[in-house]
C-alpha positions as CSV (number, residue, x, y, z in Angstrom):
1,X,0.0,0.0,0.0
2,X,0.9,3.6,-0.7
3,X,2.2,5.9,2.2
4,X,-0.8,7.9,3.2
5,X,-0.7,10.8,5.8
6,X,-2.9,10.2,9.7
7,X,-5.7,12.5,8.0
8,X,-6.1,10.4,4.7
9,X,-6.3,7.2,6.5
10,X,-8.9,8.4,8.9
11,X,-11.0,9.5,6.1
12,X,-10.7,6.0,4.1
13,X,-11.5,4.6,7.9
14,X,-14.3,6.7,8.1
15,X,-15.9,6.1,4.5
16,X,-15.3,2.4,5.2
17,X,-17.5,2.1,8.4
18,X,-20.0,4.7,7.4
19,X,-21.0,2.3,4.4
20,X,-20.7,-0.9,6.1
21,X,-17.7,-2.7,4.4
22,X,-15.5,-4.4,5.4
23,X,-12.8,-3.9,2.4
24,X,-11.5,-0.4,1.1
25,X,-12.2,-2.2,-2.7
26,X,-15.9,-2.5,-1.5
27,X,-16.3,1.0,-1.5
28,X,-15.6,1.8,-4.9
29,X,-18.6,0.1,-6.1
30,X,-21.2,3.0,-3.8
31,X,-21.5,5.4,-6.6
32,X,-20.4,9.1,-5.1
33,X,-23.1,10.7,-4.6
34,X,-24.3,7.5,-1.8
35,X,-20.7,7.7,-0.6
36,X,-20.7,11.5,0.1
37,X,-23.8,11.1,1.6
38,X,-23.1,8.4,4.0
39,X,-20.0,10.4,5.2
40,X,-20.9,13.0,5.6
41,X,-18.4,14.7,2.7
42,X,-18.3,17.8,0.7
43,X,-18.0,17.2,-3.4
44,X,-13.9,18.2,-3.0
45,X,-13.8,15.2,0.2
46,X,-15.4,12.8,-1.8
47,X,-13.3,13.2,-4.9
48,X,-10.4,12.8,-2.5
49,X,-12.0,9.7,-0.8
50,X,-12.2,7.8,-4.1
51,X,-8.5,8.8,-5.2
52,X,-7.4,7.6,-1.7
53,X,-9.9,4.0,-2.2
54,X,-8.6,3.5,-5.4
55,X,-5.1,3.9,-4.9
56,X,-5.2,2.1,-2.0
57,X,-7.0,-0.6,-4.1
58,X,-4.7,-0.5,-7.4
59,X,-1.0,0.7,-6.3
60,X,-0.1,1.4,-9.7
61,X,3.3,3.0,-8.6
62,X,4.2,0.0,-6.7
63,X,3.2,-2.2,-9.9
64,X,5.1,-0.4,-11.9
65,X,8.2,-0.9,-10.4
66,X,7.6,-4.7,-10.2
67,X,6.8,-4.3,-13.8
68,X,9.7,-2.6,-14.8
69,X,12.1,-4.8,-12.0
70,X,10.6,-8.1,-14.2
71,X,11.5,-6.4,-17.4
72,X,15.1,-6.3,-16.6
73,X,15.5,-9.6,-15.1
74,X,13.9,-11.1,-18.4
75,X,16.7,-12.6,-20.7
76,X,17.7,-12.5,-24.4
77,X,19.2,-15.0,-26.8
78,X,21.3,-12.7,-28.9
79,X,21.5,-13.3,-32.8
80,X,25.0,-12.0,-33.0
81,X,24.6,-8.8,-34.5
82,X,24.2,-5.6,-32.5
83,X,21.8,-4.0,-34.9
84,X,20.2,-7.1,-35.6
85,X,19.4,-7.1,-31.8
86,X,18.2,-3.7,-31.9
87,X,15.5,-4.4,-34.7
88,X,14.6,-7.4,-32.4
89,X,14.0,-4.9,-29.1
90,X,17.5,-4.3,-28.1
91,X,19.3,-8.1,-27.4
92,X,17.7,-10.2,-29.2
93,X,15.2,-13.1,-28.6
94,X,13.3,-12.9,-25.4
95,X,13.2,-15.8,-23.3
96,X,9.7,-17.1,-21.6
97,X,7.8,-16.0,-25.1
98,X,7.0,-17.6,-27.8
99,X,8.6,-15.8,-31.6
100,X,7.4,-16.5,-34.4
101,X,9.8,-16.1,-37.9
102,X,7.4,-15.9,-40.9
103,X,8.8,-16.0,-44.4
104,X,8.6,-17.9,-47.6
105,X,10.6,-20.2,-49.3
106,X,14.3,-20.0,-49.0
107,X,13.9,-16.5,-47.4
108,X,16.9,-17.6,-44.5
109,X,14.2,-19.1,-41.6
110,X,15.8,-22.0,-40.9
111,X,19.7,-19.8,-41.3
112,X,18.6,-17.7,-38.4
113,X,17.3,-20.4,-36.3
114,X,21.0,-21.9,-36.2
115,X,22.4,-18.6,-35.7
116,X,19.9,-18.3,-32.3
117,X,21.2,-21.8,-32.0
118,X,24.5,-20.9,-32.3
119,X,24.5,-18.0,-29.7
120,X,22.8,-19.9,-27.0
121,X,25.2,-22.4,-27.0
122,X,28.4,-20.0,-27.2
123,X,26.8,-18.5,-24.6
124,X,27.2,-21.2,-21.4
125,X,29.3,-24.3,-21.7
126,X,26.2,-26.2,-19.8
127,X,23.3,-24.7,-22.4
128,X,21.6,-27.0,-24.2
129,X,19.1,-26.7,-27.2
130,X,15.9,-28.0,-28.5
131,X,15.4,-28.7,-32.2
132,X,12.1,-30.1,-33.6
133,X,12.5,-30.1,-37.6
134,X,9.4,-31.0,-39.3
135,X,10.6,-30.9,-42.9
136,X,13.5,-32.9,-43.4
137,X,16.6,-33.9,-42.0
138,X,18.4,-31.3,-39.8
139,X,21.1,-29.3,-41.5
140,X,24.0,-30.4,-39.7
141,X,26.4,-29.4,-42.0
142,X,25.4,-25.9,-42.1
143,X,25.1,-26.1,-38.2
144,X,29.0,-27.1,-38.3
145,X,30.1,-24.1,-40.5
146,X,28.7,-21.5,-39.2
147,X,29.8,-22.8,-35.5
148,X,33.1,-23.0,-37.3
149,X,33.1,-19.4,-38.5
150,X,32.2,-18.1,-34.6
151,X,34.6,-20.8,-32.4
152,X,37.5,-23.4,-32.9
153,X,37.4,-26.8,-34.7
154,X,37.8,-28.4,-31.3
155,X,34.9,-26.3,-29.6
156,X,32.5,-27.2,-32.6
157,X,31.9,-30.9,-31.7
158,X,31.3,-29.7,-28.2
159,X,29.0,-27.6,-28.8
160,X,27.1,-29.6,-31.6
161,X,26.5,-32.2,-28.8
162,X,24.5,-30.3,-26.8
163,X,22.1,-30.1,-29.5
164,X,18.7,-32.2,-29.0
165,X,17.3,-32.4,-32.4
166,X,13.6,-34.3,-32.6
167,X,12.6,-34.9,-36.4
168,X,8.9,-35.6,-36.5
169,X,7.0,-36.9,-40.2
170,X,3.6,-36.1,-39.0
171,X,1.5,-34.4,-36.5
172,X,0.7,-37.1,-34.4
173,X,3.9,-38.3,-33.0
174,X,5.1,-34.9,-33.2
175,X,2.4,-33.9,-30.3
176,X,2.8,-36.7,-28.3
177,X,6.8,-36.4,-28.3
178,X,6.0,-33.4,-27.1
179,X,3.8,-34.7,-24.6
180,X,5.8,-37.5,-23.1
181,X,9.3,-37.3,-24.6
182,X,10.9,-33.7,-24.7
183,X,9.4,-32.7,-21.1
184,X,12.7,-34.4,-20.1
185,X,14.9,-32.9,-21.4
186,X,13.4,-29.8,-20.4
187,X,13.2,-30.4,-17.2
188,X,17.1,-30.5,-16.8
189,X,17.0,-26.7,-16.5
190,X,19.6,-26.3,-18.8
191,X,17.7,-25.7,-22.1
192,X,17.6,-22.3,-23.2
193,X,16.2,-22.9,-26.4
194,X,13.5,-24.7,-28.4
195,X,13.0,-24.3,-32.0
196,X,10.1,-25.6,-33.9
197,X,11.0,-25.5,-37.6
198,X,8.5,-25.3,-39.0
199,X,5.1,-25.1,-37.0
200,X,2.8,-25.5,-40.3
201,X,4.3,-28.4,-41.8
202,X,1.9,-31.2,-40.3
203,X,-1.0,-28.1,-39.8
204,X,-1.9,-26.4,-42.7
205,X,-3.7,-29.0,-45.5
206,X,-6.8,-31.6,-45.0
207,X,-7.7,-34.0,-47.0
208,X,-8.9,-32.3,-50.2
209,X,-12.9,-32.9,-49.9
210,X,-15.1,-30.5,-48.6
211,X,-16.6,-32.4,-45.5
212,X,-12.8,-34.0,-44.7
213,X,-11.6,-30.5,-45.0
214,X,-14.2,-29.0,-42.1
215,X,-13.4,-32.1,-40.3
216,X,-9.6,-30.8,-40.6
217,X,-9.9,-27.5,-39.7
218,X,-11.9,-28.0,-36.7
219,X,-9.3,-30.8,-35.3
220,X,-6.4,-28.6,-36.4
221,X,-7.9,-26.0,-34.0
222,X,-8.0,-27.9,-31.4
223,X,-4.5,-29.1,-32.1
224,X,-3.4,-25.3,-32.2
225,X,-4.7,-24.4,-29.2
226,X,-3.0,-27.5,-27.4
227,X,0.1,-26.9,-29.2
228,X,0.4,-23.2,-28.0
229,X,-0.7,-23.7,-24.0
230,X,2.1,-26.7,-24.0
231,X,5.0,-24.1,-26.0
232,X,3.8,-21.6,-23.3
233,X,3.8,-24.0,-20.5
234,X,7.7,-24.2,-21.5
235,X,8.3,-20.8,-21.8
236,X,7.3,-19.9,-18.6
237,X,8.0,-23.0,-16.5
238,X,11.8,-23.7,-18.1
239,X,12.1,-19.7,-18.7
240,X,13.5,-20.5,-21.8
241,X,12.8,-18.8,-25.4
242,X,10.3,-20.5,-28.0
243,X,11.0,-19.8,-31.6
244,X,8.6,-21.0,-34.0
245,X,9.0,-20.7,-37.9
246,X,5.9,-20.4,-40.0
247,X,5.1,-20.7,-43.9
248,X,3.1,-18.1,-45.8
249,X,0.6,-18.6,-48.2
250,X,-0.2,-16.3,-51.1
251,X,-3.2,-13.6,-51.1
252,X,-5.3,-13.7,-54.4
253,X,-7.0,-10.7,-55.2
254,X,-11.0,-11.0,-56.4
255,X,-9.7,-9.8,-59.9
256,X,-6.5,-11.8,-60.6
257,X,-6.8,-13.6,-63.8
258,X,-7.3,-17.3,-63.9
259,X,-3.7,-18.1,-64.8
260,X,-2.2,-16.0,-61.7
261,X,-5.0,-18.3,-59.3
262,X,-3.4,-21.7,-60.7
263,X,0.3,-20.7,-60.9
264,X,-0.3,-20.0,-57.0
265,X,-2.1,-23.0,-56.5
266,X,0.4,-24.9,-58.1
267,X,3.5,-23.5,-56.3
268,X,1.4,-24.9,-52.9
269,X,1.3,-21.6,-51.2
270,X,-2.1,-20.7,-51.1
271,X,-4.0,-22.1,-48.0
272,X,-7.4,-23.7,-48.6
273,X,-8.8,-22.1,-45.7
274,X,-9.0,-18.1,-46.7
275,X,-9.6,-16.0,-43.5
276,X,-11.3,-12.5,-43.1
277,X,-8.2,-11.4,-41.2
278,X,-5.3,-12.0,-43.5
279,X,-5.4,-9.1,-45.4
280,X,-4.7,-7.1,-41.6
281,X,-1.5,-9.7,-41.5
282,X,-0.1,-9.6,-45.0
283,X,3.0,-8.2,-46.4
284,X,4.4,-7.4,-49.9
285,X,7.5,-10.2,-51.3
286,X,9.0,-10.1,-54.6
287,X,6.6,-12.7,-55.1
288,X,3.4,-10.8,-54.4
289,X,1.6,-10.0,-51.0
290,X,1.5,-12.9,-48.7
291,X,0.5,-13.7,-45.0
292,X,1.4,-15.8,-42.6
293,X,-0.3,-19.3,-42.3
294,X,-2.0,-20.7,-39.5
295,X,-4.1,-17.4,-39.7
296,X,-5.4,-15.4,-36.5
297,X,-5.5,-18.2,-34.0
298,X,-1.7,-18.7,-34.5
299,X,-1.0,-15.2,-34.1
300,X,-2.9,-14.4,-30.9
301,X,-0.9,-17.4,-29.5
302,X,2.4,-15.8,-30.2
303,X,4.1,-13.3,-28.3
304,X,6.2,-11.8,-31.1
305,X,6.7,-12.0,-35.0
306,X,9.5,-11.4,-37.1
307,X,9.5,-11.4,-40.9
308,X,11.8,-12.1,-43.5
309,X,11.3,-11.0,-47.1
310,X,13.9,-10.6,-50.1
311,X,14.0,-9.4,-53.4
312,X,15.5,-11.2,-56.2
313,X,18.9,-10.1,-57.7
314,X,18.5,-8.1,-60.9
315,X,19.5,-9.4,-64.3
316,X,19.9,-6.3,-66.8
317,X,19.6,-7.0,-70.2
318,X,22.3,-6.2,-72.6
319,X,22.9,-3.0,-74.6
320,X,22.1,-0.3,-71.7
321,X,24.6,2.2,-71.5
322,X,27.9,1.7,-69.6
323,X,27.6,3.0,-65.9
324,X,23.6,3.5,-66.2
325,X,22.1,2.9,-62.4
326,X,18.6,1.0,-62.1
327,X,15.8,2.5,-60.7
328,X,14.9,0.1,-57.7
329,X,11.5,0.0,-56.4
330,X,10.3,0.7,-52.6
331,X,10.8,-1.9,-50.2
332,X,8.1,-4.5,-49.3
333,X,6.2,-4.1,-52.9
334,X,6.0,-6.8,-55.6
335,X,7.0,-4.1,-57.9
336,X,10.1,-4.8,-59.7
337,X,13.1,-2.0,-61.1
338,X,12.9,-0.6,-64.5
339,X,16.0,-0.9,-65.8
340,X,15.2,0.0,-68.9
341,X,13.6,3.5,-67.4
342,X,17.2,3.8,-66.0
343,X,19.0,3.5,-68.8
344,X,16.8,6.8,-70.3
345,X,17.2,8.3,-67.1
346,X,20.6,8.5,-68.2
347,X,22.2,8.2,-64.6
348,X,25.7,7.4,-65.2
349,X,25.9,6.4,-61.3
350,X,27.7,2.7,-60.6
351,X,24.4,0.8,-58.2
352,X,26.3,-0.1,-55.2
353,X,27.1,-3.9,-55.2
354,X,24.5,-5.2,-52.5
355,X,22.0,-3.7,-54.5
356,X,22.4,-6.0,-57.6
357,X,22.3,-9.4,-55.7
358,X,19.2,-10.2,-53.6
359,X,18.6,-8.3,-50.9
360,X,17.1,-9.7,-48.2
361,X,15.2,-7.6,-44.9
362,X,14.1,-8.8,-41.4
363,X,11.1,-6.8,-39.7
364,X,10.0,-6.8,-36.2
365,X,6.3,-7.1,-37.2
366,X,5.0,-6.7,-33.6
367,X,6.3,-7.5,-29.8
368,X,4.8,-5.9,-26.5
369,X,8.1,-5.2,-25.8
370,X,9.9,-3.6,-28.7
371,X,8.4,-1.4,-31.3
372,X,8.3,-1.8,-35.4
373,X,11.4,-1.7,-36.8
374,X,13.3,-3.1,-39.9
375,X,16.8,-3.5,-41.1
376,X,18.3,-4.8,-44.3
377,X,20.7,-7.7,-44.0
378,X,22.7,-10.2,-45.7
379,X,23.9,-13.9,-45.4
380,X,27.2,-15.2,-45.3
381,X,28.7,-18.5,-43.7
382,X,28.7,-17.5,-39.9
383,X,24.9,-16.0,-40.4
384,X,23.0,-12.8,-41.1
385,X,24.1,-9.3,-40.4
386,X,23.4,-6.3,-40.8
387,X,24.2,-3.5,-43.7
């Protein structure tokens, strides 16, 4: 409770007793005009009677400080990059939350997973590391080179055996690994880290007919919301950090052509559930707008969401005038450069040399505890970082 002069607490005693309560909360449900009544108050003592009631009630300074004293005890995984880190909320992945990294094909997903792999490892000799890969075999290799790239050849063995990986080929024994099996490990204390690559392999397609598809969607539901309590029992019980990556289907606009609606079909990234709310999630790619999969259940279940997009590199065509610059298009649109407009521009300005290979940008989407931000990037063999 708030320190509150001799005065102020006889008033809240006095307010108290004259309506019959036995709690200070109970007497901010008398509406004022009953409680100035009962006491006996002018309209100025009565104002000040329900500011002392309510912050007796609610100590909002006191919560606060526990607020802010929780905040700084929470812990990151870094990604390795200062600025990076920054774009994420300042260092990194938070532990005891569940982040999402949304992207399409080939956009780097499973690259920055290792390189929050990495980093948790480096970071404590006794850290250990959760990986659940649901679309293929684990990339070992690539875990060994970049490890190689950050530490010694004798430290990289080490470290890669402190590494848990599950690989699961459906969703059943996927869930009830995750049921029986990986509470274990976690329960060692020493896992930092799970990663769920990717969470909408086994989740996002039915069966293909209409009443086997509703029957699909409602048990995938079900599954979703099972699937986030148990990744949120983790976070919180094993204070460890949850990072999740998701697919993305393609948005088809009412009047997109019949070829564009099959090309997309084809390429398997258009969901055959369509939600109202997509459009609210969706971002621009090189390959036209997109939005996350799993729709707006998986997104209230996550704390955080990080994107990655990219846009091709540029092949000019031949004959433009030596030294010409192309004009390059705003970021996150499916529009691409004009070269060609370039060339008439007649800018005789060399395009730096990141620009003419594909560029690739991470986004802090949204996080209660960092704001939107974005920063352009690039990947070599020990990771992403920044430009």
């Amino acid at each position: 409770m708030n320190e509150i002069s001799a005065s102020d607490q006889a008033l809240l005693d006095k307010c108290k007793a004259k309506l019959g309560c036995t709690q200070y909360h109970q007497c901010l449900l008398v509406p004022l005009a009953e409680l100035q009544r009962a006491a006996g108050l002018t309209d100025s003592q009565a104002q000040h009677a329900r500011q002392l009631l309510s912050i007796t009630t609610y100590p909002w300074q006191e919560n606060i400080k526990a607020a802010s004293a929780l905040r700084t005890k929470d812990k990151f995984i870094s990604t390795g990059d200062p600025l990076i880190d920054c774009c994420f909320g300042g260092s990194g992945v938070r532990q005891r939350s569940i982040t999402e990294i949304v992207g399409e094909s080939a956009s780097g997903k499973t690259q920055l997973c290792l390189q929050l792999t990495i980093s948790a490892l480096l970071e404590s000799p006794e850290t250990n590391v959760i990986y659940i890969s649901t679309e293929g075999a684990f990339p070992t290799g690539r875990l060994a080179s970049m490890l190689a790239a950050r530490c010694s050849e004798s430290s990289v063995q080490r470290a890669m055996q402190r590494v848990q990986v599950a690989e699961f080929e459906d969703m059943e024994t996927m869930f009830h690994a995750m049921e029986y099996k990986l509470p274990a490990l976690m329960s060692s204390g020493s896992v930092r880290l799970v990663v769920v690559d990717s969470i909408a392999a086994h989740l996002r397609f039915g069966s293909g007919e209409v009443s086997g598809q509703m029957q699909f969607y409602k048990h995938r539901s079900a599954k979703l919301v099972a699937l986030g309590a148990k990744l949120k029992l983790w976070a919180t019980k094993y204070q460890c950090a949850i990072v999740c990556t998701n697919q993305v289907k393609d948005i088809i606009s009412e009047d997109a052509g019949p070829l564009l609606a099959a090309k997309s079909s084809t390429d398997g990234g258009v969901d055959d559930e369509v939600e109202d709310g997509d459009a609210g999630l969706a971002f621009s790619s090189g390959g036209g707008r997109k939005a996350p999969a799993l729709g707006s259940m998986w997104a209230n279940i996550i704390d955080a969401r990080i994107m990655m997009y990219q846009r091709r590199g540029m092949v000019l065509p031949e004959g433009l005038p030596e030294g010409f610059q192309p004009l390059l298009g705003p970021l996150n649109t499916a529009e691409q450069p004009s070269a060609l407009g370039a060339a008439a521009a007649g800018s005789q300005v060399d395009p730096p040399r990141h620009l003419m290979r594909t560029r690739r940008w991470l986004e802090n989407a949204f996080s209660p505890w960092a704001p939107h931000a974005q920063c352009e990037v690039f990947l070599d063999e020990s990771g992403f970082h920044h430009i």
